[in-house]
N, C-alpha and C positions, 0 to 999 in steps of 0.2 A: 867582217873583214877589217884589217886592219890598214891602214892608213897611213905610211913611214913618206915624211918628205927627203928628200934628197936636197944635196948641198943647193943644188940649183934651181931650188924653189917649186918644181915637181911632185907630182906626190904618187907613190907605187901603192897599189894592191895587192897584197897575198893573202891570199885564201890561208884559213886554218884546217890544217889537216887532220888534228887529234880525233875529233870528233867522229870524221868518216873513218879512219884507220881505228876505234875502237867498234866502230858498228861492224866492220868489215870479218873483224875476229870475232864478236859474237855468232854472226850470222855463220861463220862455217863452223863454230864449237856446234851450234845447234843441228846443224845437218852431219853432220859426226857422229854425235848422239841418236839419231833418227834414224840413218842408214844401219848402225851399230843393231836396234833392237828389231827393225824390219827381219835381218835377215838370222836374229835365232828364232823368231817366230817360226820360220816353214822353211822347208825342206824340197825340195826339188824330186829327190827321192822318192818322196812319201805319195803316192798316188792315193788321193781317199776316195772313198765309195760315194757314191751317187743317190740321193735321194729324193723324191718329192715334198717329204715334210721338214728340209732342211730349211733355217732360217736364220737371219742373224740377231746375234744376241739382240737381249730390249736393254736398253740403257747403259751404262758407266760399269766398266768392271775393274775396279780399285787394284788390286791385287791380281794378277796375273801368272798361270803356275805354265807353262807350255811343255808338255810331253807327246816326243812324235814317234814309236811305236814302226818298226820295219816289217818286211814280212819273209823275212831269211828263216833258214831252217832253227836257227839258234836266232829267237829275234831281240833285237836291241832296242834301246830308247835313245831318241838323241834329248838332251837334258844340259839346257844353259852352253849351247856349241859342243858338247862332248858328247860321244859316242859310247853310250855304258851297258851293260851286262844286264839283266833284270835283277841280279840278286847287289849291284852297285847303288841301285837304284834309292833305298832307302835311306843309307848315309846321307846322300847327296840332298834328299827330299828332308831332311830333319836339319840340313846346311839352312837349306832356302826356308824352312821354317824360323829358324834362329834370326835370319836376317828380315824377312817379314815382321818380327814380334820386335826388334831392335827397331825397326821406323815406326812404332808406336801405333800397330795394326793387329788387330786379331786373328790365326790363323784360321777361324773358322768363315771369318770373311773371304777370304783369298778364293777365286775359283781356279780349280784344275783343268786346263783343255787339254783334251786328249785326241792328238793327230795322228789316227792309224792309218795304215796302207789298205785299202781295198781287199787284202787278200793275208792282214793281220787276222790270226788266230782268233776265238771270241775269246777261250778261255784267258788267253796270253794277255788280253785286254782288262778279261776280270777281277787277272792276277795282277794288274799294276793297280787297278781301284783300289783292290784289296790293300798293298801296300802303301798308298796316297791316307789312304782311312786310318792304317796302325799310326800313320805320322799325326793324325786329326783334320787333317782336309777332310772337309765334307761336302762342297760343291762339284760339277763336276760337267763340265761340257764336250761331248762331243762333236767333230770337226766334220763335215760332210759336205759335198757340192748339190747345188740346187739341179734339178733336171731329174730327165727318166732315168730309173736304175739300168743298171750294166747287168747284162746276161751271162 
């Protein structure tokens, strides 16, 4: 703090405020950033299946692909906040490859999670593998809840 005397021989404190008022913008840029990625993760929507041999990944997964799979007659992907078509799906998947390779990552690193609805199609499932694979994704996890299966 600083220390300013006054004519009459006094001396005042004032606190410096730069310090706290630059901590203060950091601290909500980064919960910004955080709430931002939480919620293209998952889907409200997306109810997934139920498993016993569900488990959470082992370790770091560098590269992050999140595809969440509906279970509508015509089913969709939701893909980076959008709502896309299956046959959308690979333009968008060859974007997020360009942008993966541009941060100086390989796309064969990158894993794809794949967030279906309990009641998504399998083939409709095998069919977006299938399309993850023509782009060169070659990881590939699927999203499930720990517990007994659903009847």
């Amino acid at each position: 703090m600083r220390l300013k005397e006054r004519r009459k021989g006094l001396a005042e404190a004032k606190p410096e405020m730069t310090p706290m008022i630059d901590m203060t913008f950091q601290l909500i840029a980064f919960f910004m950033v955080i709430v931002n990625f939480s919620e293209a993760e998952s889907n409200e929507a997306i109810k997934l299946p139920s498993s016993q041999l569900a488990k959470p990944p082992e370790g770091e997964i560098e590269s992050l692909v999140v595809l969440q799979l509906t279970k509508k007659k015509n089913p969709t992907v939701f893909f980076g906040g959008r709502e896309l078509q299956i046959g959308q799906l690979k333009s968008q998947l060859w974007l997020k490859r360009r942008n993966i390779e541009a941060g100086g990552k390989a796309v064969r690193d990158a894993t794809v999670v794949i967030r279906a609805d309990r009641y998504a199609k399998t083939a409709v499932v095998q069919e977006v593998i299938k399309i993850c694979q023509e782009v060169e994704f070659v990881k590939f996890a699927l999203r499930a809840k720990q517990g007994q299966r659903d009847t």
